[in-house]
C-alpha positions in Angstrom: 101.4 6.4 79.1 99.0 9.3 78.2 95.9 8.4 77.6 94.2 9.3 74.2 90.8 11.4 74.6 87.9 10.0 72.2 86.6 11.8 69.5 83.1 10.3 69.0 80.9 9.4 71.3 77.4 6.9 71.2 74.0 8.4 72.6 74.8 6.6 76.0 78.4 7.2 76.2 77.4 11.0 75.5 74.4 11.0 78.1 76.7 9.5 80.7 79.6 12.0 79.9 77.0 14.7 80.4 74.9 13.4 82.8 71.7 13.7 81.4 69.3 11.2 80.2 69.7 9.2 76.9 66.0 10.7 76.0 67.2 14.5 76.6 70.5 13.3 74.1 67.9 12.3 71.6 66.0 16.1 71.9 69.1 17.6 72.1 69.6 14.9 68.2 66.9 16.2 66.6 66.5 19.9 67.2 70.3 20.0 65.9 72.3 21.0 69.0 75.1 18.4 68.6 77.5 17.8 65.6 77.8 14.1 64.3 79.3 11.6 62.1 77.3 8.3 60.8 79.3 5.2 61.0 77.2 2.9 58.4 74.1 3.1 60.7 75.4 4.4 64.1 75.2 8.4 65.0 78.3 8.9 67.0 78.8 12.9 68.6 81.8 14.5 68.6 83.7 15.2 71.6 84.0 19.0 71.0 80.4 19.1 70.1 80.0 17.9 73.6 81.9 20.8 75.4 80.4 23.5 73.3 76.5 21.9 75.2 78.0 21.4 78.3 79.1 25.1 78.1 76.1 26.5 77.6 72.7 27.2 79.8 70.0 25.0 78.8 67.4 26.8 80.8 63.6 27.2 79.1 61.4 29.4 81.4 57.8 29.5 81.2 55.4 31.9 81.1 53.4 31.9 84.2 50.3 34.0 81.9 50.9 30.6 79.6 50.6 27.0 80.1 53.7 24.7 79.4 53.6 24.0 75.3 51.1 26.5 73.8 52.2 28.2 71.1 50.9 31.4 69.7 49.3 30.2 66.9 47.3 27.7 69.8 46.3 31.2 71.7 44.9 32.8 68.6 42.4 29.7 68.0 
């Protein structure tokens, strides 16, 4: 029998698919990086949604003349 793939995922089934941590699935929630569906109360992401992150870098350098977190707006005050 073939085996069906699933469509949506929960935050842990989705951090344990990518193998990152459920906090770093909740980041990724709120800044918009992952398309959803709401079931009544439950945020469940979609498998493609998944593959399009997974495909992609998710690399952040910073600054060494910077510290971590300072924004330009901090550097003018």
């Amino acid at each position: 029998m073939a085996q069906l793939e699933r469509l949506l995922y929960g935050r842990k089934e989705a951090a344990y698919k990518l193998s990152i941590s459920v906090r770093k699935v909740d980041y990724a929630l709120a800044l918009g990086e992952f398309e959803i569906k709401r079931v009544g109360s439950r945020v469940l992401i979609t498998a493609p949604s998944l593959k399009r992150w997974a495909s992609k870098d998710h690399y952040r350098p910073v600054s060494k003349t910077q510290p971590a977190g300072l924004d330009q707006e901090d550097k003018a005050a």
